[in-house]
Each structure stands twice: as structure tokens, then as C-alpha cells.
SEDRENZA-16665 format. One line per field, with one value per residue (C-alpha): residue in three letters; x, y, z. Coordinates in steps of 0.2 Angstrom, whole numbers, plus 2048, in hexadecimal, padded with zeros to 3 digits. Example, Ala and Ser with C-alpha at 12.3 -4.5 7.8 and 13.67 -1.06 7.14 Angstrom:
2
vexlo <- ALA|SER
px <- 83E|844
py <- 7EA|7FB
pz <- 827|824
//
This chain:
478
vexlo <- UNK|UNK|UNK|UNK|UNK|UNK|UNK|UNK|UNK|UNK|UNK|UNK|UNK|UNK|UNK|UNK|UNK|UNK|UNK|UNK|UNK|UNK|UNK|UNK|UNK|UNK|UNK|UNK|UNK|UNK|UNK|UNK|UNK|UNK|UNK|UNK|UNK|UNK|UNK|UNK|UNK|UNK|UNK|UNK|UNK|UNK|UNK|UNK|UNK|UNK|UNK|UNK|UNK|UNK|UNK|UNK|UNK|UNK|UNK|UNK|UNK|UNK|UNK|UNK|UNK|UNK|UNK|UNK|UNK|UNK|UNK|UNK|UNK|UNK|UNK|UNK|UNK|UNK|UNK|UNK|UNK|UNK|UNK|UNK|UNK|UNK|UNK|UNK|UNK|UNK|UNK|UNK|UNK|UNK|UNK|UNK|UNK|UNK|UNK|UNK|UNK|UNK|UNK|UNK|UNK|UNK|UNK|UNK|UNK|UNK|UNK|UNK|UNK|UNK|UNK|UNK|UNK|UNK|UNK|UNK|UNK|UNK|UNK|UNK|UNK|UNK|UNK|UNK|UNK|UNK|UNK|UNK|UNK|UNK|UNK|UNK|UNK|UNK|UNK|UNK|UNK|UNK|UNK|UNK|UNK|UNK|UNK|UNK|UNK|UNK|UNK|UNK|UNK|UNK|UNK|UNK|UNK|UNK|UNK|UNK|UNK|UNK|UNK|UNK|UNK|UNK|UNK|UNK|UNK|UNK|UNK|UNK|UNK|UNK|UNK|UNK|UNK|UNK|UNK|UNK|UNK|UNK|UNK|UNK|UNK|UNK|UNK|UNK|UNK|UNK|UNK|UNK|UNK|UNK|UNK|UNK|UNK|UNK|UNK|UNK|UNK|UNK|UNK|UNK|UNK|UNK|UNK|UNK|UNK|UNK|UNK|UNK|UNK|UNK|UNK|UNK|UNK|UNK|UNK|UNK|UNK|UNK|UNK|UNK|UNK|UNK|UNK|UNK|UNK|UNK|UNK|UNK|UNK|UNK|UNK|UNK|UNK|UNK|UNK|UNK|UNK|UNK|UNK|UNK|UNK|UNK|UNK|UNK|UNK|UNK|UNK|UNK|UNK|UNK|UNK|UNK|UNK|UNK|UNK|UNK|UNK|UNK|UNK|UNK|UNK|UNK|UNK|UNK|UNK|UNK|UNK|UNK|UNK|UNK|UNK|UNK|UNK|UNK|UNK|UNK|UNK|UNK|UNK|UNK|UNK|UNK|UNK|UNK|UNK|UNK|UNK|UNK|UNK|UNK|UNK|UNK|UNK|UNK|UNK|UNK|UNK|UNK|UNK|UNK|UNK|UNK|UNK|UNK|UNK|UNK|UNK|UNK|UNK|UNK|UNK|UNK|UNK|UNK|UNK|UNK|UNK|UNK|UNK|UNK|UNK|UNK|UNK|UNK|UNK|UNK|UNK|UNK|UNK|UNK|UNK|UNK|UNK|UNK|UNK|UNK|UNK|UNK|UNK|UNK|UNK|UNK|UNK|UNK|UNK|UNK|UNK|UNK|UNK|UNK|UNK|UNK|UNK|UNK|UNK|UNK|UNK|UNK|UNK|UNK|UNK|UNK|UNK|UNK|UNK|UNK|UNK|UNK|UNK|UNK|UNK|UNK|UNK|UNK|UNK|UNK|UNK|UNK|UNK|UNK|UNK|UNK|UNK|UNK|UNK|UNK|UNK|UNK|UNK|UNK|UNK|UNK|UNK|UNK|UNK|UNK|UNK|UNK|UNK|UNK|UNK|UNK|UNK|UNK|UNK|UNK|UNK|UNK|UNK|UNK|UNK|UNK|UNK|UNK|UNK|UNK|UNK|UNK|UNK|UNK|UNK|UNK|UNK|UNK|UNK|UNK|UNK|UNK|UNK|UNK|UNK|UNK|UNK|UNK|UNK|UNK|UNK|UNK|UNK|UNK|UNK|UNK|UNK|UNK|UNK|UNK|UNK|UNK|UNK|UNK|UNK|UNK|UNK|UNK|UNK|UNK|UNK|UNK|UNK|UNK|UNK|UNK|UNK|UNK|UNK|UNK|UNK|UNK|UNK|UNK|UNK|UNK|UNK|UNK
px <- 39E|38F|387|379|366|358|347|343|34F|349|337|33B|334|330|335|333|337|330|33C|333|322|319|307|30A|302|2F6|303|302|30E|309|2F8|2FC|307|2FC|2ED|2ED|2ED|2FE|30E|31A|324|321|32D|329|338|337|341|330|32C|31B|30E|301|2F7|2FD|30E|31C|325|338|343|351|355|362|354|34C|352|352|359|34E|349|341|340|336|33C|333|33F|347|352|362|360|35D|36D|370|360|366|376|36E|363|371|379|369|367|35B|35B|34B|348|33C|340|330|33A|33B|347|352|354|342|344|350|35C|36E|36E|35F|369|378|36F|367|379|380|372|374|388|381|375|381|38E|381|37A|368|35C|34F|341|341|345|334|329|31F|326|320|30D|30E|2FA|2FF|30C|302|30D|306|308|2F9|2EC|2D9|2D9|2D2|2E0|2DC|2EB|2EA|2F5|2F6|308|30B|319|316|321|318|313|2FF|2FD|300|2F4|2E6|2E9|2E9|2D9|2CF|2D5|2D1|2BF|2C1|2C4|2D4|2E1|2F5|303|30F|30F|320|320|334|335|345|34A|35D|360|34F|34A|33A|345|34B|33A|333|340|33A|329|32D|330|324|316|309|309|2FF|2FE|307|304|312|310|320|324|335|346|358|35B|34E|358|357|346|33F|348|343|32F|331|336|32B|31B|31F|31B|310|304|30A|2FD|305|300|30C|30F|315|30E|30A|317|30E|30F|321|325|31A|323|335|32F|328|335|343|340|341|334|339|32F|31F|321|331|328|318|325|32C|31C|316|327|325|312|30E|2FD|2FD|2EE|2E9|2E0|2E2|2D1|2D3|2E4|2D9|2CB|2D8|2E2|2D3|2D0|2E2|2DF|2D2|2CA|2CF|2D7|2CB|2CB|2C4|2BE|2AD|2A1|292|286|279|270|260|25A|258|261|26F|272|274|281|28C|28C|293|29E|2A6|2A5|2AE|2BC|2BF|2B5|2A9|298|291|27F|27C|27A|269|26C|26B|25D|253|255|253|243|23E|242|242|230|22D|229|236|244|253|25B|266|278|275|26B|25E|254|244|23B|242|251|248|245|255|250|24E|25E|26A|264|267|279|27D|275|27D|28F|28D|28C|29C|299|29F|2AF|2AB|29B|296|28A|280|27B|26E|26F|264|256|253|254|247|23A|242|23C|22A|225|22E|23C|24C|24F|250|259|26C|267|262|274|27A|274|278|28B|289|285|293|29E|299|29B|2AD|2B2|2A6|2AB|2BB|2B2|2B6|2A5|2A6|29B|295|28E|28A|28E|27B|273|271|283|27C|273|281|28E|284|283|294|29A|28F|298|2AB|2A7|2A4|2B7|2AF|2B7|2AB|2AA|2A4|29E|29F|2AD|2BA|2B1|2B7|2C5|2CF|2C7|2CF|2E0|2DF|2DB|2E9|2F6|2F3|2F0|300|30A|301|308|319|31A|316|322|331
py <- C1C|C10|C15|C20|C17|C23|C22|C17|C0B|C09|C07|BF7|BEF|BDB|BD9|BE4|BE4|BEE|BEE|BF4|BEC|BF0|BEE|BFF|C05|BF8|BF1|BFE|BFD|BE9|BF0|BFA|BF0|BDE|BE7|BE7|BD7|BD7|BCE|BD7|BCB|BD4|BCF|BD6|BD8|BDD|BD7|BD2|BC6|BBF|BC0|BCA|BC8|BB6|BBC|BB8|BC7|BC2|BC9|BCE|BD5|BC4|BB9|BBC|BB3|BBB|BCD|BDC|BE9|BF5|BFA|C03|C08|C0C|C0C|C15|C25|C1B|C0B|C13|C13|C00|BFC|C04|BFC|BE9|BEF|BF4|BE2|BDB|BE5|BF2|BFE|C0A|C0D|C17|C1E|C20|C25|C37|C40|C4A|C5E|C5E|C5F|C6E|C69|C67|C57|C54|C5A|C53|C42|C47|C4D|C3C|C32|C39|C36|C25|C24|C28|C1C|C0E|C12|C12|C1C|C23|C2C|C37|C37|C3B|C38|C27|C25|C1B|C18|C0F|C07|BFD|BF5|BF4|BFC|C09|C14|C14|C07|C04|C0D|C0B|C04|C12|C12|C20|C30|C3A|C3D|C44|C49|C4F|C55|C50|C3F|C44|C4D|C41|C36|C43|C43|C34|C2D|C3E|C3B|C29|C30|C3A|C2E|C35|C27|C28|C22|C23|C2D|C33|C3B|C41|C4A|C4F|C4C|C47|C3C|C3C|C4D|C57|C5C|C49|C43|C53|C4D|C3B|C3F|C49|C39|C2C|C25|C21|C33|C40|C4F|C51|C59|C61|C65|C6E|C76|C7C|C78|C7B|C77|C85|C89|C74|C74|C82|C7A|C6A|C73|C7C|C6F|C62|C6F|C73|C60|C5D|C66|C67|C6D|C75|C79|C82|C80|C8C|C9B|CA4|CAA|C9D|C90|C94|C8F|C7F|C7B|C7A|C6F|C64|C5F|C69|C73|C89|C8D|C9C|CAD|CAC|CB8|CAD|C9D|CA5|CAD|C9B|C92|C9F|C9F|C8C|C8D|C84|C86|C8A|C83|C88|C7A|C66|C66|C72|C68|C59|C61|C69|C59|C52|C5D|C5A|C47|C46|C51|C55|C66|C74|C7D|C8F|C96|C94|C8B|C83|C81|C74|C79|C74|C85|C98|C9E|C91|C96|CA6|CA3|C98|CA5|CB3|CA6|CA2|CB2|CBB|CAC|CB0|CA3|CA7|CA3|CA7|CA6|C92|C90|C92|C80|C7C|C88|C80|C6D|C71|C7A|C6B|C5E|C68|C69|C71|C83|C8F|C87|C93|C8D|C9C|C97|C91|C85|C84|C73|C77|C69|C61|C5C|C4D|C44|C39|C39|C4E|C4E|C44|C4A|C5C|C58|C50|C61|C6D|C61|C64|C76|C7E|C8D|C82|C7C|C74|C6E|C73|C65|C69|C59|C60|C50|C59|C5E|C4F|C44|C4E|C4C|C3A|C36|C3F|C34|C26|C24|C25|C12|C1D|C2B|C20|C1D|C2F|C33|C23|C2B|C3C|C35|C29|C3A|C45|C37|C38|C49|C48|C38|C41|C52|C53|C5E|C5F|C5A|C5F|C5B|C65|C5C|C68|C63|C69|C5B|C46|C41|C30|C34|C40|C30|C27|C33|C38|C27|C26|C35|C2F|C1F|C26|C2E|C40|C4C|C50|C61|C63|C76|C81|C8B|C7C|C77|C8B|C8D|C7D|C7E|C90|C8A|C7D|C8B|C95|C85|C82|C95|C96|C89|C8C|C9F|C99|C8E|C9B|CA7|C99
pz <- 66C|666|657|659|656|64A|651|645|64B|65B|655|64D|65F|660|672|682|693|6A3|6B0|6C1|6C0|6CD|6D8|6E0|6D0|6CB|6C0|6B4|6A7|6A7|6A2|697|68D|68D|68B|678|66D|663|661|66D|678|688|698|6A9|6B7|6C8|6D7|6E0|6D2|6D2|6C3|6BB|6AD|6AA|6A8|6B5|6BB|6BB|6C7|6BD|6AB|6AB|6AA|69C|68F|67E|678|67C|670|67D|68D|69A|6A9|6B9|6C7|6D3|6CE|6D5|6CA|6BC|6B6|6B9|6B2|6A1|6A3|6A4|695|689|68E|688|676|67A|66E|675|687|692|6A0|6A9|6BB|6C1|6CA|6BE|6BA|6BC|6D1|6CD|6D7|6D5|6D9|6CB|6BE|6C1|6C3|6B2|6A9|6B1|6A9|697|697|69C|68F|67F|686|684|675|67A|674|683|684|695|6A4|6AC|69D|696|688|679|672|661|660|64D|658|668|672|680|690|695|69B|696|687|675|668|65C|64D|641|636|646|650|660|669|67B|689|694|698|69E|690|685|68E|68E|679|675|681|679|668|667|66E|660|652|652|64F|653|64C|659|668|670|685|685|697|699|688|68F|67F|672|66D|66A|65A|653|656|64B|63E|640|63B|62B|623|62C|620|62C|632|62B|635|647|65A|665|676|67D|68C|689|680|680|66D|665|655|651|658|64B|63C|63F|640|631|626|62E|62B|618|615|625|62D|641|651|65E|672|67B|690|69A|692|6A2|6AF|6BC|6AB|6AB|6BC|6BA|6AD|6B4|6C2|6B6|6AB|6AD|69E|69A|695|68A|684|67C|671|669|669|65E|655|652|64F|644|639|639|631|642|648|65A|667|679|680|67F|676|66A|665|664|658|64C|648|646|635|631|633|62E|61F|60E|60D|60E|5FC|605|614|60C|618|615|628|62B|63C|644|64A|643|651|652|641|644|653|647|63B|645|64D|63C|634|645|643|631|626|61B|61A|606|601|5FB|5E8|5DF|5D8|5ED|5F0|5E5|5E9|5FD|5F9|5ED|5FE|60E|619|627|62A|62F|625|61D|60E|609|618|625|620|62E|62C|63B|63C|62D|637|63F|62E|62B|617|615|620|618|605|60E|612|600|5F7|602|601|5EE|5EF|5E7|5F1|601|602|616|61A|630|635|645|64D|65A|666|674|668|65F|66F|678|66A|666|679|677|666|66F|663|66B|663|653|654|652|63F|63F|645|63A|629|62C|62E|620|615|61C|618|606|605|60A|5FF|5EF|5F1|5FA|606|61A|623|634|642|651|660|66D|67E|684|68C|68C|68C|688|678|672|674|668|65B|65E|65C|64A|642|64A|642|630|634|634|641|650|65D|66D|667|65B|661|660|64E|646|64E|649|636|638|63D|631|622|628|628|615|610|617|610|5FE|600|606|5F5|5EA|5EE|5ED
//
């Protein structure tokens, strides 16, 4: 039997190959692999030939003329196993199998085509992500399964069972100003494992924190160990699929998987100390923290809001959700009175700026003081796009309000560096998707982590207070 390959083995990646290029898709592996500049010697087969891109499409794996590292597949079910054949006889180490038509049709036939595939697979000695799934997304390498996106690489790993998810979390991330390390799609997981690739990252330097998205798996008692001692060094996001009966049935017809009890798997996150999720964006705003924030000391929060009665809505929302929101320092009090305008202002948490708000100087002065505070161990900053572009648009000053934006970022950015602080930004999805892209792009740029709402905001500082809570009691009673 040939030695068994570590993910990092088959990660060492200089050449690849896609066997099955074709126009019934737009080309689209060809697109997603040549759209990044990077050093990767790409070879393109299909038995049509041709050319796209200014690369010739050969039409066989014979004719290219050096040994392969990698491979993506995208062929019929029934050459699959040829393919892979051809591919070990060319040095392939790593492979995707993009092709579907495994366990996941739950048939007989599908799984005894699947259990034929992985004898296949171990006699060869390559290591494959799949069937049914897309595989590999490394941006530092330039490597991707997906076309037209930003190359984005960061401290953030992901591991996904399925193949749209993992697009969906990367394109919203890299929105974000999320960047990823490496991205794994496993599908049917008949040789890689959602497990090995756990164990992988434990000990990968360029990641920080890590998302799972798992449907189901046959190896549970590996799959929780490999959790647990991968979250007592790493913090690890989790969304479940297939938590609903209708979920459930989705899921085996999706890749073959059991889904399993609910109740065991939140027992098996919550014995890991592995945050759990329910939506795709909440996923997103949570590792955002973990990426990209220093750990929060308390669940003392500091709000900057525009409005009296915004205010009070983020108050209760925090307060409900288990964060607390203590009176700021007289040191504060006394240098926002000394700065801060307008009429109507509070000063006491929230801090509710009125009309002072608009001025970029009070503003940014207001987020330094309150930042300094040692009453607040996060800073909540409101960024009320809709408000200030409907007066920016009366005084005709819309040209303006980016530097606004611009500052206020720069000063949160501060704060974090200064202070150690997580300064998180709120961007209400209200009104002006224009002018609230610009602004969000201001605060992504200054690497601060940015919400649609409020809700999304609390809830993943929430998760992330829990995670380290956690883990800090878990340590103390070793």
C-alpha cells in the first residue's frame, strides 16, 4: 500500500491540472484557476481540446509534459476512476473530485460506485477531497474554486461540506474583510475527512481561528476529539445542517451524509467549547471578531450611536444578550462635555452624539475618549449611513461624507492597536446601498469587523466572550 500523504503534503502545490475543461460551464474551473496572478503551472485536458484564456486545452493527461501535483476532476462519474488512474501515473499527490454521482443519489448503485472509488483511491495513494464537493481554495497560492472573486488571504479556516457553502463564505467574508487561509469542500469525504482537516489546522501558522460547516459523519468519536483539542488552542465557529427533520432529508440527498440528533451534536459542540451558529452570516460576523480583534477583557461595552432612541434599542439588545453596558467613567464625562456640541447629547452609555455626529473632528476625538475608557472593554460604533447621507445631500456634501467615514475608522483603528480593545462597527442596512458600501469599505479597510445590524454585532461578541470564558475556566481547573 503507498504511503499515506498529510494534508500538508499535498498542499506543497507548483503544478495543476483540470481534467474535463469545458464550455458547457463557461469554462469555469479555467476561470477560476487563471484568474489570479501567481506562479502555478496550470495544464487544461479535455478530449475536445481547443483553447481558452490563451491556454491550449490538451486532449489527454499524456500530453502534458512534466509531473503534476494536483488535479481537479470534472468528468463523468464513469471515468472517474481512469482519470485518477492516469493522475497517480503522473505524480499527483492532491486531487478534487468535482463529479457527482456517489452515496449522495442513495442508491445502491451510488454507494457501491463510491465504496469502489475509495478502495481505488488508497491503492493509488492520492489524497482527494470529495466526491461531489469543490475542493481546494488556498488564495496565498492563488489557488480557487470559484470565479470572479476578490483574492482575499487572511488567519481564517474553513472547512465546509458542502461545496456552495463554501463559496457563499468566502465571497461574504472577503466583502467582509475577512481573509482565508485555506478553504477545504470535502463532500463525500470517501478519503480526506472533516476530522484530518480539523487535526491539520491545529498546527497551521497562518490560521487563526476556524469555520466548520457539517451536515453529518460517520466518524463522530474522532470528529469531537479532533474539536476539542483543536478549540483549546484555537477558537472554531460552527453551523450545523440538517437540524430540522425536512433538513435531515436534504441532507442525505446532498452528500450521502446522517445527519444525527441535535441534541448529540450541541452536546458535542458544547463539550468541545465550539461555538455554534444558525445562519451563514452570523458565521461570517463572528469570525470576524475572532480574526480580527484582540480578546475581549469583559463583557463591558462601550456604544457610540447617533440617536437617543437608537441608543436605547442597543442597550436592551445587549443587555438582553448578556453584555453589560456600565455607566462611562467621570474622567469621560468630563472630556465629552469639554468637546461634544449639540443639544440633546447623553454622555453617561450610550453615548448619543445628536448633531455632533456630523462633525468628523468631535467624532473621532469622541471615539478615542470613550476607547480609553477602562470601564469598556469593546467599543460598539454606530455608523448611521442613512442619516448622514440625507443631510450630507441637503448641504450638498455627499463628496464629503467618505472622509467622515475615513476618520472615524482611522480612530477605531487606534483604539484597537492603543488599547487592545474590539471596535466594532454597525452599518445598518436601512437605505442607500450606494453610500453604505463606501463607508463600509472605509472601516473593512482599517481591518475593523463590520455588521449589517445590531443583532449580528451582539450576538457574535456574545459567542466570542463565551469561547474565551470558557476555555479561561477550562484552564483553571486543570
Amino acid at each position: 500500500m503507498p504511503k499515506r500523504l498529510s494534508i500538508k503534503d499535498i498542499l506543497d502545490i507548483q503544478s495543476v491540472a483540470i481534467i474535463g475543461v469545458s464550455a458547457k460551464m463557461g469554462y469555469y474551473w479555467a476561470h477560476s484557476m487563471l484568474q489570479w496572478d501567481h506562479n502555478l503551472r496550470v495544464w487544461l485536458v479535455s478530449l475536445n481540446g481547443g483553447e481558452v484564456l490563451g491556454h491550449k486545452i490538451l486532449t489527454s493527461i499524456d500530453e502534458i509534459p512534466e509531473k503534476i501535483d494536483y488535479t481537479i476532476v470534472a468528468v463523468p462519474y464513469k471515468a472517474v476512476p481512469s482519470v485518477l488512474r492516469e493522475c497517480a501515473a503522473k505524480g499527483v499527490k492532491g486531487a478534487t473530485v468535482f463529479t457527482s454521482g456517489f452515496s449522495e443519489l442513495g442508491t445502491d448503485e451510488g454507494r457501491k460506485r463510491e465504496k469502489e472509488l475509495c478502495e481505488l483511491i488508497k491503492s493509488l495513494g492520492i489524497r482527494v477531497f470529495g466526491p461531489n464537493c469543490m475542493g481546494l481554495m488556498y488564495p496565498k497560492l492563488g489557488f480557487a474554486f470559484m470565479p470572479t472573486v476578490k483574492r482575499l488571504a487572511g488567519n481564517v479556516g474553513f472547512l465546509s461540506q458542502s461545496g456552495g457553502v463554501a463559496i457563499t463564505t468566502y465571497t461574504a467574508g472577503v466583502e467582509s474583510g475577512v481573509g482565508f487561509s485555506k478553504v477545504f469542500s470535502f463532500g463525500n469525504a470517501v478519503d480526506i475527512s472533516p476530522h484530518e482537516l480539523i487535526q491539520f489546522f491545529e498546527d497551521d501558522s497562518e490560521t487563526k481561528v476556524i469555520g466548520i460547516y457539517i451536515e453529518g459523519t460517520k466518524q463522530g468519536k474522532e470528529l469531537l476529539q479532533s474539536l476539542k483539542t483543536l478549540a483549546q488552542k484555537k477558537p472554531v465557529v460552527a453551523i450545523k445542517g440538517g437540524r430540522s427533520q425536512e433538513g435531515s432529508r436534504a441532507v442525505s440527498s446532498h452528500t450521502g451524509a446522517l445527519a444525527g440528533s441535535n441534541a448529540i451534536w450541541d452536546a458535542m459542540f458544547k463539550q468541545a467549547n465550539v461555538p455554534t451558529v444558525d445562519t451563514l452570516e452570523d458565521l461570517i460576523s463572528t469570525l470576524s471578531i475572532f480574526s480580527k480583534s484582540p480578546v475581549p477583557k469583559s463583557r463591558n461595552v462601550g456604544i457610540i450611536a447617533i440617536s437617543g432612541g437608537t441608543s436605547v434599542v442597543y442597550t436592551d439588545f445587549c443587555s438582553e444578550a448578556g453584555l453589560n453596558i456600565p455607566r462611562s467613567s467621570q474622567e469621560t464625562v468630563d472630556k465629552l462635555r469639554s468637546i461634544m456640541l449639540s443639544v440633546g447629547n447623553a454622555v453617561g452609555n450610550p453615548i448619543d452624539l445628536a448633531a455632533d455626529y456630523y462633525q468628523d473632528q468631535i467624532m473621532s476625538e469622541v471615539i478615542r475618549i470613550v476607547g480609553k475608557d477602562p470601564n469598556f472593554d469593546s467599543i460598539i460604533l454606530q455608523a448611521d449611513v442613512h442619516n448622514i447621507h440625507q443631510v450630507a445631500v441637503i448641504m450638498e456634501a455627499v463628496d464629503e461624507v467618505d472622509y467622515l467615514w475615513g476618520v472615524m475608522a482611522k480612530a477605531g483603528r487606534e483604539i484597537v492597536e492603543s488599547m487592545g480593545k474590539p471596535v466594532l462597527v454597525t452599518i445598518p442596512e436601512v437605505a442607500y446601498p450606494e453610500a453604505r458600501m463606501r463607508a463600509w469599505g472605509k472601516f473593512v479597510n482599517e481591518g475593523l469587523p463590520v455588521f449589517r445590524n445590531i443583532r449580528e454585532t451582539v450576538e457574535a461578541l456574545v459567542k466570542v466572550c463565551e469561547y474565551y470564558e470558557c476555555k479561561s475556566e477550562r484552564q483553571r481547573s486543570k
